[in-house]
TORFIZA-957391 format. One record per atom (N, C-alpha, C): residue number from 0; residue in three letters; chain; atom name; x, y, z. Coordinates in Angstrom, 3 decimals, padded with zeros to 6 digits. Atoms other than C-alpha are relative to their C-alpha. Layout:
BEGIN
ATOM   k   r c  a       xx       yy       zz
ATOM NUM ALA A CA        X        Y        Z
...
//
This chain:
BEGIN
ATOM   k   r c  a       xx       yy       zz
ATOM   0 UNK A  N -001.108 -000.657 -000.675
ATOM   0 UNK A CA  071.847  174.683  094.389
ATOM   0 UNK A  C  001.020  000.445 -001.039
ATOM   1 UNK A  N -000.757 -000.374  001.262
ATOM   1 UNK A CA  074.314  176.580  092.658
ATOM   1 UNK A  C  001.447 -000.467  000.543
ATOM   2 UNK A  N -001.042  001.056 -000.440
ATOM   2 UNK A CA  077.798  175.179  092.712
ATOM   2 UNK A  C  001.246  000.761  000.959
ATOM   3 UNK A  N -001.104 -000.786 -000.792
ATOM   3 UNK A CA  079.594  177.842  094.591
ATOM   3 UNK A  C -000.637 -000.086  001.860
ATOM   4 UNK A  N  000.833  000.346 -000.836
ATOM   4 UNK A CA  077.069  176.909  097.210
ATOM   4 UNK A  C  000.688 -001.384  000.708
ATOM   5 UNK A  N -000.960  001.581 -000.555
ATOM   5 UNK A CA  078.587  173.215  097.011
ATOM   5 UNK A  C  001.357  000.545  000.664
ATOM   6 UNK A  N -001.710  000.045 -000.243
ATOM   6 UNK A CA  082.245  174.088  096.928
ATOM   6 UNK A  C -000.394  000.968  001.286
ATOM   7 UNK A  N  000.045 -000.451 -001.235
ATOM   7 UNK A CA  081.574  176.387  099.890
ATOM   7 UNK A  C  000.161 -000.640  000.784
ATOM   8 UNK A  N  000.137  000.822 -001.476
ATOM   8 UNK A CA  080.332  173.866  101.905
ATOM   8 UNK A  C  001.110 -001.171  000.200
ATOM   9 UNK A  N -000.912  001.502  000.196
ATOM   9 UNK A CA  082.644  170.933  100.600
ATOM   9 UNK A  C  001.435  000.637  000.228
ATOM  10 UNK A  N -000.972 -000.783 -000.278
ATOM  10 UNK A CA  085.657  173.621  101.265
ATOM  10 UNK A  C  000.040  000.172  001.511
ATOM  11 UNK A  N -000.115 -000.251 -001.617
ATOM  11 UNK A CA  084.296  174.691  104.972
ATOM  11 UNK A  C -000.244 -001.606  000.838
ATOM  12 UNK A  N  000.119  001.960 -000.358
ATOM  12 UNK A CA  083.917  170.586  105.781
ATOM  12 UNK A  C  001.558 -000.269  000.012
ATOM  13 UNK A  N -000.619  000.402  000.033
ATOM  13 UNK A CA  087.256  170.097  104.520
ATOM  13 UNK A  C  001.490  000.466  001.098
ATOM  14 UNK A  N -001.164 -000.903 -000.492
ATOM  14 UNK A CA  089.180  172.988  106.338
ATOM  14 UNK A  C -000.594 -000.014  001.699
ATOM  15 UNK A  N  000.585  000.285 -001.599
ATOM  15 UNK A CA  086.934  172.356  109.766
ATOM  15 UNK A  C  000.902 -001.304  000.570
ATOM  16 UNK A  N -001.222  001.301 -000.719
ATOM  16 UNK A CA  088.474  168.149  109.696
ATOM  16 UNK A  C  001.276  000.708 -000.110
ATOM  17 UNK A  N -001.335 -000.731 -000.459
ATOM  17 UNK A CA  091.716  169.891  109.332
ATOM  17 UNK A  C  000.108  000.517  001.091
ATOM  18 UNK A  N -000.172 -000.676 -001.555
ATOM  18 UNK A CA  091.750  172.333  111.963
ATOM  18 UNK A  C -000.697 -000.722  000.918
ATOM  19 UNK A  N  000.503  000.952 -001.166
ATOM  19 UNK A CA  089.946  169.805  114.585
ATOM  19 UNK A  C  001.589 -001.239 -000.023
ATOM  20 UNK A  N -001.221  000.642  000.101
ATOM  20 UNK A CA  092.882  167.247  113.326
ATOM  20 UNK A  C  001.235  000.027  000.514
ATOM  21 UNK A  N -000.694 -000.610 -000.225
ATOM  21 UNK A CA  095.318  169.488  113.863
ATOM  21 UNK A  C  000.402  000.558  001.363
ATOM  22 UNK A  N -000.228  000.127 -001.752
ATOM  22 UNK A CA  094.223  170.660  117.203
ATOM  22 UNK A  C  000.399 -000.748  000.845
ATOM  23 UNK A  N  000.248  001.306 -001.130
ATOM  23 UNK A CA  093.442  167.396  118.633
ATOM  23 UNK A  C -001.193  000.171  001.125
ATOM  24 UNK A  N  001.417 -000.645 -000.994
ATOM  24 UNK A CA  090.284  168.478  120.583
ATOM  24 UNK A  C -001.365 -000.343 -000.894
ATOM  25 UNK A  N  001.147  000.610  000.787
ATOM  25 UNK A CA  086.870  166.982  119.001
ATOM  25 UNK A  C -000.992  001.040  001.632
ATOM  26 UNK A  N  000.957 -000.198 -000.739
ATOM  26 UNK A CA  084.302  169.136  121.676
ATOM  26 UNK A  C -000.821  001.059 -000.214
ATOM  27 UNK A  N  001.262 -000.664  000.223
ATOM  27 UNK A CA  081.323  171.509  121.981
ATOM  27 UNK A  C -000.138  001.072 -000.854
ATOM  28 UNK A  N -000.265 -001.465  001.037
ATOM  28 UNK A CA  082.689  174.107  120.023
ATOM  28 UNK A  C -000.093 -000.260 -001.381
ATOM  29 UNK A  N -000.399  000.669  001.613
ATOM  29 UNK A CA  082.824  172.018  116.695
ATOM  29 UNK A  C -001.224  001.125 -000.927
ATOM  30 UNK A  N  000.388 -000.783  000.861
ATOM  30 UNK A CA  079.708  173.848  115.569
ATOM  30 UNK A  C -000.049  001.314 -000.149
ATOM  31 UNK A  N -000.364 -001.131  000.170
ATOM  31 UNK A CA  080.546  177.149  116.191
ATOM  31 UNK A  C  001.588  000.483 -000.963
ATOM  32 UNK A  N -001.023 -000.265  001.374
ATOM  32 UNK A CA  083.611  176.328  114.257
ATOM  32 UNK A  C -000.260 -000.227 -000.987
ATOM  33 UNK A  N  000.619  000.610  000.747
ATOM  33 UNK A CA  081.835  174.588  111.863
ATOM  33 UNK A  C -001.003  001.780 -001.168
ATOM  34 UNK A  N  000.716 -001.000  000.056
ATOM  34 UNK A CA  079.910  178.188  111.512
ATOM  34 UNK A  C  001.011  001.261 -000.846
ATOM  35 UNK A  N -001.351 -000.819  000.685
ATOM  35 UNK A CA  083.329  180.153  111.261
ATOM  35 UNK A  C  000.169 -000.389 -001.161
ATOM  36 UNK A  N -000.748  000.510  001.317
ATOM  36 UNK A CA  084.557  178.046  108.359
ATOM  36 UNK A  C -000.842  000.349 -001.019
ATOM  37 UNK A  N  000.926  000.404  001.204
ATOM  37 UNK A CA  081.497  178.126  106.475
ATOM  37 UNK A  C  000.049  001.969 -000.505
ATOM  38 UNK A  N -000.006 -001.506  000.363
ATOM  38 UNK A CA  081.545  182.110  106.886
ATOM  38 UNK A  C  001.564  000.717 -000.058
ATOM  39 UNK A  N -001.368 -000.521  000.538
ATOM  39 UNK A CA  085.537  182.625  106.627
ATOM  39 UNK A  C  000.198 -000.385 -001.576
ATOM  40 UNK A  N  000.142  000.776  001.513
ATOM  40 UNK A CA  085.038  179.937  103.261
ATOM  40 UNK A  C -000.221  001.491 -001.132
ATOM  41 UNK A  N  000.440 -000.886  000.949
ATOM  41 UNK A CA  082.804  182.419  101.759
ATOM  41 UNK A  C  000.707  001.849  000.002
ATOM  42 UNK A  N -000.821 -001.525 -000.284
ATOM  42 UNK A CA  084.472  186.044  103.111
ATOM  42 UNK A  C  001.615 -000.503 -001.134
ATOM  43 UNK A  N -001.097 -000.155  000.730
ATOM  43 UNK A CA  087.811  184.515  101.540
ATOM  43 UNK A  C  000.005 -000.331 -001.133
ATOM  44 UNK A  N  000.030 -000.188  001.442
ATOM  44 UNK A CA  086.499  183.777  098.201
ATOM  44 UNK A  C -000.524  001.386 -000.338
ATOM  45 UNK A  N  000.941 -001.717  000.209
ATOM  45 UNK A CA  085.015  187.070  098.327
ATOM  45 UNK A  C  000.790  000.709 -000.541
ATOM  46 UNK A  N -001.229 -000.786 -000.533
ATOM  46 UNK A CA  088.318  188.747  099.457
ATOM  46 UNK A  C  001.081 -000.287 -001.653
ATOM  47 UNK A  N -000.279 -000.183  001.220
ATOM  47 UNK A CA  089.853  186.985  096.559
ATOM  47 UNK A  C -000.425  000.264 -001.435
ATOM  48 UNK A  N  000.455  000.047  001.148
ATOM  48 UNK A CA  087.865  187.375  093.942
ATOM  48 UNK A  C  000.182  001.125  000.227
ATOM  49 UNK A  N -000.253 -001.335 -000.083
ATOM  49 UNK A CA  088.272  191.084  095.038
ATOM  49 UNK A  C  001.465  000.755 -000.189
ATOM  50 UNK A  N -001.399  000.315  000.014
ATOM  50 UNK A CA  092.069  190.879  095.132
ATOM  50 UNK A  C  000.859 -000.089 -001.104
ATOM  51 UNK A  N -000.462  000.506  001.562
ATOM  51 UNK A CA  092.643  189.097  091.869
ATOM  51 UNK A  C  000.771 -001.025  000.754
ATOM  52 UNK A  N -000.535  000.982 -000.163
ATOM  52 UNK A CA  094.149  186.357  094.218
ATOM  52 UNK A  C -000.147 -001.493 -000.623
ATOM  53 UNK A  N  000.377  000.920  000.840
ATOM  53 UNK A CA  094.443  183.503  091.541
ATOM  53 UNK A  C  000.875 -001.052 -000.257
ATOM  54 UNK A  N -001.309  001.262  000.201
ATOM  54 UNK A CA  096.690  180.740  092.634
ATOM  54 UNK A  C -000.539 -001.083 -000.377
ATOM  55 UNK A  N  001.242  001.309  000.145
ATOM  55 UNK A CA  093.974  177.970  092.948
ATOM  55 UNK A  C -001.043  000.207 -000.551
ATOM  56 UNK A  N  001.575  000.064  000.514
ATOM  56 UNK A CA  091.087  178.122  091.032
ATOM  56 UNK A  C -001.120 -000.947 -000.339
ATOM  57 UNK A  N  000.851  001.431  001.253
ATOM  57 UNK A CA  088.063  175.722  090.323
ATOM  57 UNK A  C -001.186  000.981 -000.689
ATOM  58 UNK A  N  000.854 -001.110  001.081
ATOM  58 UNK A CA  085.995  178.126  087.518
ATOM  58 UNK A  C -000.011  001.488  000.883
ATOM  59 UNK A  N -000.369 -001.908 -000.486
ATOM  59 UNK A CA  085.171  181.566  089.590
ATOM  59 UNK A  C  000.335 -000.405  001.438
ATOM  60 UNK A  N -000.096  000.630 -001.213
ATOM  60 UNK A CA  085.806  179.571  093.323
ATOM  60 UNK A  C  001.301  000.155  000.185
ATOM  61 UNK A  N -001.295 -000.247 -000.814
ATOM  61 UNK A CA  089.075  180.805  094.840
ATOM  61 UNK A  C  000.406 -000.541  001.225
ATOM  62 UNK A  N  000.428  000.887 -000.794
ATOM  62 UNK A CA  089.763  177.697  096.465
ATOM  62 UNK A  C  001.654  000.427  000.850
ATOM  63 UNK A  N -001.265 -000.465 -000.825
ATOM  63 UNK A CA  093.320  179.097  098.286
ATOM  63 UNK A  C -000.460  001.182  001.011
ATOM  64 UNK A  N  000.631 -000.816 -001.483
ATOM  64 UNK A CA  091.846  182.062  099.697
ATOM  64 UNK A  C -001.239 -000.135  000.527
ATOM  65 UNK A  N  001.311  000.113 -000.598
ATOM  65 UNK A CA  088.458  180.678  100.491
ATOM  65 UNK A  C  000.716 -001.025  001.351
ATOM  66 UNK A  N -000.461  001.186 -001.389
ATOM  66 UNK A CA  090.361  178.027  102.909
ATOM  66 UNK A  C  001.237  001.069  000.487
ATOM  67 UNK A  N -000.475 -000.247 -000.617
ATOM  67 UNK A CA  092.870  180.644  103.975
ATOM  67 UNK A  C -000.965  000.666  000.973
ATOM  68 UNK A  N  001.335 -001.009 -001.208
ATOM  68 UNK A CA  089.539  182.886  105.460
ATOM  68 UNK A  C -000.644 -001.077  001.031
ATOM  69 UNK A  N  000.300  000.828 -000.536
ATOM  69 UNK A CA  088.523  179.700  106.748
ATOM  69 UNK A  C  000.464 -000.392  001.406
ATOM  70 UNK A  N -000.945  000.713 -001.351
ATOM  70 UNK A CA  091.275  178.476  108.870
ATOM  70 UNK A  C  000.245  001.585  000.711
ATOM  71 UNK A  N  000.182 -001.145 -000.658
ATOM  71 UNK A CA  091.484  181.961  109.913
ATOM  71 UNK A  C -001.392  000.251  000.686
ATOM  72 UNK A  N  001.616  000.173 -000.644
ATOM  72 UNK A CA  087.664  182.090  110.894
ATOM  72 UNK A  C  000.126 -000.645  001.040
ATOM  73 UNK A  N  000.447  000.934 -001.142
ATOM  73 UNK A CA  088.134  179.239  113.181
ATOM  73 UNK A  C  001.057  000.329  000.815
ATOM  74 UNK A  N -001.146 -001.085 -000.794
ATOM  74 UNK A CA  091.731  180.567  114.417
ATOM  74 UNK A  C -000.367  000.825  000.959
ATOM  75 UNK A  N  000.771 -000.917 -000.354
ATOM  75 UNK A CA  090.088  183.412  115.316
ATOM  75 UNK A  C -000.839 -000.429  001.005
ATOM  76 UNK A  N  000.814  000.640 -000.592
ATOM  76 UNK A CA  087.107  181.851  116.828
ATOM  76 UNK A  C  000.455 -000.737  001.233
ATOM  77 UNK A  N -000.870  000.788 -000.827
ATOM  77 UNK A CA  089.338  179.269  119.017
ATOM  77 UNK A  C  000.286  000.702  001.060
ATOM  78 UNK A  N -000.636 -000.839 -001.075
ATOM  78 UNK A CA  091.372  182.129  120.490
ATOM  78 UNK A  C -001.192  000.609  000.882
ATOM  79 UNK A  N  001.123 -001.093 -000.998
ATOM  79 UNK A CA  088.178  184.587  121.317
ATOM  79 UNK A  C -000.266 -001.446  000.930
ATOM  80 UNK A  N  001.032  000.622 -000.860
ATOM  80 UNK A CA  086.397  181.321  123.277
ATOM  80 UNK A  C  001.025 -000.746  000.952
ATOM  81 UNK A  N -001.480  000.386 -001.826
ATOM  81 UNK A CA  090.058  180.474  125.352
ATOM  81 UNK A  C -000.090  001.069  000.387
ATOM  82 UNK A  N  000.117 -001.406 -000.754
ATOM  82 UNK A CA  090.194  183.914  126.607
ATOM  82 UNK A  C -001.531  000.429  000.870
ATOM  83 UNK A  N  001.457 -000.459 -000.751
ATOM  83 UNK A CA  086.524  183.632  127.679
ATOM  83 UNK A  C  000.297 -000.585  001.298
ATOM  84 UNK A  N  000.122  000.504 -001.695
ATOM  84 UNK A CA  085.419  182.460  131.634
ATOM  84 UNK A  C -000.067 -001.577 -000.507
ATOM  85 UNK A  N  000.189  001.835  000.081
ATOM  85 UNK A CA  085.991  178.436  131.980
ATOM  85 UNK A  C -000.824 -000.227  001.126
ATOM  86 UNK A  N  000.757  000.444 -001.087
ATOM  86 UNK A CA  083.603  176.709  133.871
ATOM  86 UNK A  C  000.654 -000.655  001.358
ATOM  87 UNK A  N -001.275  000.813 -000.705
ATOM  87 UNK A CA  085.260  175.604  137.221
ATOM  87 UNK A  C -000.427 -001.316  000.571
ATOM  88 UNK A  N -000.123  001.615  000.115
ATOM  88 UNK A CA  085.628  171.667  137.911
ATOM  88 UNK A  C -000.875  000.222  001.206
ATOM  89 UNK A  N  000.860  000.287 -000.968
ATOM  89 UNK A CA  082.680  170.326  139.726
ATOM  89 UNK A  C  000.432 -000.781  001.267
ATOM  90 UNK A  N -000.577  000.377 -000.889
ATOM  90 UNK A CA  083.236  169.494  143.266
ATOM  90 UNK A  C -000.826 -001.478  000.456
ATOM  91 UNK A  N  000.693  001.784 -000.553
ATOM  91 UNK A CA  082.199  165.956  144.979
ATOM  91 UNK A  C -001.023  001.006  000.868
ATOM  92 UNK A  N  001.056 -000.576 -001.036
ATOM  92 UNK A CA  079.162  166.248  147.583
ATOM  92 UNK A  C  000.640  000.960  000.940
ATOM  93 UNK A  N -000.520 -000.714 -001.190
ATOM  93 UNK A CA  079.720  168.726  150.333
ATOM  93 UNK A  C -001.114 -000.492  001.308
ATOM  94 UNK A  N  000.882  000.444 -001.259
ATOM  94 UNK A CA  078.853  167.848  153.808
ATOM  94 UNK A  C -000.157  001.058  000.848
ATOM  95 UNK A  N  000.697 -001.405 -000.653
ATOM  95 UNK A CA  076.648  170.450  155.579
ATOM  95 UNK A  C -000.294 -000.250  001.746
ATOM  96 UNK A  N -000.071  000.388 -000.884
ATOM  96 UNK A CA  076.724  170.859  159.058
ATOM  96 UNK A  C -001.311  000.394  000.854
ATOM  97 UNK A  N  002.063 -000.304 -000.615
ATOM  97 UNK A CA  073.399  171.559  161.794
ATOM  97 UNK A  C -000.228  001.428 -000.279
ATOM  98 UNK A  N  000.058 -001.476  000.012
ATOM  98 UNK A CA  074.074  175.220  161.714
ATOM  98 UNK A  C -000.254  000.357 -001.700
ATOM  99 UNK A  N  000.251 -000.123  001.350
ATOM  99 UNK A CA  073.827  175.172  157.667
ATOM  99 UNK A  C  001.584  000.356 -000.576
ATOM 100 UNK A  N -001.272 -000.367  000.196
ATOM 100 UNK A CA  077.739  175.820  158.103
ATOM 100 UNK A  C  000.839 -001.389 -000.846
ATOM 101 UNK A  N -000.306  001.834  000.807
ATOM 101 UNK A CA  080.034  173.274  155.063
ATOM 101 UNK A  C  001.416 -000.018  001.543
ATOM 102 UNK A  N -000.600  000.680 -000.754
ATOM 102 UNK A CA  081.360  171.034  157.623
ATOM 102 UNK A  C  001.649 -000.177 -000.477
ATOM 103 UNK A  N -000.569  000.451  000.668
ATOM 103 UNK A CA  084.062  170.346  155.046
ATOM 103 UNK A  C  001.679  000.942 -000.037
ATOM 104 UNK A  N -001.372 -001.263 -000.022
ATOM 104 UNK A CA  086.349  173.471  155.174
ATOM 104 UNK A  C  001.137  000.020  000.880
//
């Protein structure tokens, strides 16, 4: 593995427990954020290495804007999947009446 490979992943790990931390929400979405980070990680070392953004560096790894694309990735991500349809809260049994009409209404 090459080491921009590591720090990627050891960057989108570190900036995922953050933003889950931060939220306060641990649920089904973790690996689709998990997904974001790993592909905001790499877009924002990209972005900086394109940039000349060179606050943080570990050798060519632009470890400031690889975790700002990050937390933005999952940002991002978060908002699009609140704005989607929520599933609505499951109801108790319903009681059906002879006609096939819910008794219950």
């Amino acid at each position: 593995m090459t080491p921009w490979m590591v720090l990627t992943a050891f960057v989108a790990a570190i900036n995922l427990t953050v933003f889950v931390a931060l939220r306060g929400r641990w649920d089904r979405r973790v690996l689709i954020l998990l997904l974001a980070s790993l592909l905001g990680t790499a877009a924002g070392n990209a972005i900086g290495a394109r940039t000349g953004l060179e606050l943080v560096r570990i050798g060519d790894f632009h470890l400031l804007a690889a975790s700002l694309g990050a937390q933005l990735a999952m940002l991002a991500t978060d908002l699009l999947a609140q704005l989607g349809p929520s599933r609505p809260a499951a109801e108790g049994p319903s009681r059906v009446g002879r006609d096939g009409d819910r008794a219950d209404r």
